[in-house]
N, C-alpha and C positions, 0 to 999 in steps of 0.2 A: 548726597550730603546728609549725613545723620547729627543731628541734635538734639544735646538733654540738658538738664537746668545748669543753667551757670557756666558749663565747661566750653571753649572753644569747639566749632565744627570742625569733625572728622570726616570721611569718605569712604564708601563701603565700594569695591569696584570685583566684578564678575569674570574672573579668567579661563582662560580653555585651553586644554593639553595641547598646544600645537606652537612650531616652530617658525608657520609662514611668518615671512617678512612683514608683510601687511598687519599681520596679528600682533608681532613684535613693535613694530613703529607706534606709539603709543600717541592719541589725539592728544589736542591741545590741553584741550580741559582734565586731560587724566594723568598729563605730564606736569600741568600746575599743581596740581590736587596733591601730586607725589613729591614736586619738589618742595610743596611749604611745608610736609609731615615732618612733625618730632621724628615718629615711631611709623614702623612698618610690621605689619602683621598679616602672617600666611596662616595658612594652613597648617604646617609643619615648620619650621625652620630645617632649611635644606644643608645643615654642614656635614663636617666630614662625617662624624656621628651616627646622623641621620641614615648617609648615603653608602654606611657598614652595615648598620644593622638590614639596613632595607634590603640589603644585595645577599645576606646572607638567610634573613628571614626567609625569601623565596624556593631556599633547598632543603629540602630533607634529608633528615641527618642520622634518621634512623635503620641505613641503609639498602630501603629498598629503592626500585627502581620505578618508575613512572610508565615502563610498559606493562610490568605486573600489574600498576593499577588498573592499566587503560585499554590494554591488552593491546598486541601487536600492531594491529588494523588501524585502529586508532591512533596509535604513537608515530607508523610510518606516515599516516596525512599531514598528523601535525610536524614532524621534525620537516617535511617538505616546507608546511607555513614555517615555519620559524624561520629556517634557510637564509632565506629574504630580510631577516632580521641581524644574521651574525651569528646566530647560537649554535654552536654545534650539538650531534647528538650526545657527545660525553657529559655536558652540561644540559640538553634537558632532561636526560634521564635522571637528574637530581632534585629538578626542579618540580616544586611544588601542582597540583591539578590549577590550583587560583592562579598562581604566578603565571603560569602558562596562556592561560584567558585573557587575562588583566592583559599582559604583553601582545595579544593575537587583536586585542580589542581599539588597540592604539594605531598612529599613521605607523608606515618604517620610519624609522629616528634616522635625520641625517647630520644634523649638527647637533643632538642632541640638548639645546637652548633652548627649551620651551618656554612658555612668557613669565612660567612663577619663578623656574631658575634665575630669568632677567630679571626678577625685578628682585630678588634674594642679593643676587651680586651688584647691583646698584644699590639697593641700600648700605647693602657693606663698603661698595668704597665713596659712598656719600659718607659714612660714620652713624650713620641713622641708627636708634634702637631697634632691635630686632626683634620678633617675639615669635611664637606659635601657638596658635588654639589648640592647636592637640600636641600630643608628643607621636611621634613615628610608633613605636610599639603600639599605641591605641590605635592608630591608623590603619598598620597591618595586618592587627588585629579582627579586625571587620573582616577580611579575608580568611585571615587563620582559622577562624571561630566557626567558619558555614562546615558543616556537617563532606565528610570526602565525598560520598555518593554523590551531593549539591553539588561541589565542584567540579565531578568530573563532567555531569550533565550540563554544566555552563560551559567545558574547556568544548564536549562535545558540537554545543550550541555556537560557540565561537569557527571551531574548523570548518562545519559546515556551512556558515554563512561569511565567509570572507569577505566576499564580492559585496554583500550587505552592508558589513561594516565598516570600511572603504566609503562606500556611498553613504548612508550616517555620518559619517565623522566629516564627511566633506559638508553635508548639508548643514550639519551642527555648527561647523567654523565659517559658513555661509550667513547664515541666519546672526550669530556673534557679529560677527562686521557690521551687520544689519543693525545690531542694538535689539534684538526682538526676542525678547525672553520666553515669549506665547510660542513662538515656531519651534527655539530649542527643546523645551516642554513639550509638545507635541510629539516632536521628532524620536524623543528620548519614551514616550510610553508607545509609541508605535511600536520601537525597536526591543519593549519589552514586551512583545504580544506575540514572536515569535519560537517562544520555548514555553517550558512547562511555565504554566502561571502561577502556581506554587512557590515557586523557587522564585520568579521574578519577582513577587509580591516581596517573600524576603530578602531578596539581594538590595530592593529599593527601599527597605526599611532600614537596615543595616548601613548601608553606603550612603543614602542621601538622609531619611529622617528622624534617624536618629542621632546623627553627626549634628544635621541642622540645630535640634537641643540644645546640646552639650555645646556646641559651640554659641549659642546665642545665649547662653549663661555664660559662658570666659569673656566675652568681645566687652560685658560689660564698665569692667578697670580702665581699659582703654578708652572707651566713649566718655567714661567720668574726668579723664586726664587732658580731654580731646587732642586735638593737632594728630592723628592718628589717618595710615593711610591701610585699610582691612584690604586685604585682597583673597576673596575665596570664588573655587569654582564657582561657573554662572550658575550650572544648576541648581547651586545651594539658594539661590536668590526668591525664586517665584514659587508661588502657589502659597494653599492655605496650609501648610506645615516649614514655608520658605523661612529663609531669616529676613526679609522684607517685613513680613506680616509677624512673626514674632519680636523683631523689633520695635514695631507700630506698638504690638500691645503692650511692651513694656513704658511706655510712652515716650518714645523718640520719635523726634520729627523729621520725617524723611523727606527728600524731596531729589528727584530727578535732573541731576544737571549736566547729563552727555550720555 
């Protein structure tokens, strides 16, 4: 629950790329919290818009091909990972060195309903205001902007540890259930200690702290208006650069209730 002078309480809630049922079935307290919101606010707003540019961001359009960058060795590992995902090779070899990571980083998509799409299309057929902190181009941006070299040494760092990532994301959506924002955190700098730490340091700059910012400047209008339901990745929540602790210092009253 977050509160500032005067405005009715809003609810800041921690979501995680994943489609398990368990994750989707939303607790009590998270399904009150959501059904007494004016407004719901993501990350993005997920419409058609979004889910164009995002799909087309990912390819290169500049005609080359993704084995040239990657070179052969490399392209045949990953079009094997991809496989398992639905992509064929005609389509990775247009897709971008990030896109390709980004996607090898994630579970296999089975029904493709992860929990921020749920709660995108619930608010829409509740009639609720929709918003987003960032817009999609900013979002993809963060990827677009890392240097190719960066990327490919991430796409490389992703093929070779599959089996890693699998295990990560299972531990991450473990710990999520749990409520335990210490163990995600953990789990997430562990998982950045296995490539160059160069590149780690700014992939987590880019993707977690400097989003945390900018988004804890936007979330403001909405706090002031309250009745507002925020829902951003959990990792954007914890630590001393989180939107928890930037929240606090703006002086909103937090308080833990599920």
């Amino acid at each position: 629950e977050v509160r500032g002078d005067g405005a009715p309480p809003s609810y800041l809630f921690g979501t995680i790329h994943s489609e398990d049922p368990e994750v989707l079935r939303l607790a009590a307290p998270v399904q009150q919290a959501f059904d007494a919101a004016d407004s719901v606010v993501l990350e993005v707003k997920m419409d058609m818009e979004a889910m164009m540019h995002s799909s087309t961001a990912m390819l290169m359009m500049d005609g080359r091909l993704l084995s040239d960058i990657i070179g052969q060795s490399l392209f045949e590992k990953t079009a094997r990972a991809v496989s398992v995902r639905g992509i064929p090779e005609v389509v990775l070899e247009r897709m971008k060195p990030w896109a390709v990571a980004t996607t090898l980083s994630m579970p296999v998509p089975e029904t493709g309903m992860v929990l921020d799409l749920q709660l995108y299309r619930a608010a829409e057929q509740a009639g609720k205001q929709l918003h987003g902190l960032e817009t999609i181009r900013e979002q993809l941006d963060v990827f677009d902007t890392i240097p190719e070299r960066d990327q490919v040494a991430l796409l490389k760092d992703a093929v070779d540890n599959l089996d890693l990532m699998d295990d990560m994301n299972a531990a991450l959506i473990s710990a999520w259930k749990r409520r335990d924002l210490a163990a995600m955190m953990a789990i997430s700098d562990e998982a950045m200690q296995s490539g160059d730490q160069r590149i780690a340091r700014d992939f987590e700059r880019r993707l977690i702290i400097d989003r945390n910012r900018l988004m804890a400047g936007r979330i403001g209008p909405h706090l002031e208006q309250g009745r507002a339901f925020i829902a951003v990745g959990a990792l954007h929540l914890p630590g001393d650069s989180g939107l928890l602790r930037l929240l606090e210092q703006q002086g909103y009253a937090l308080r833990a209730i599920y």
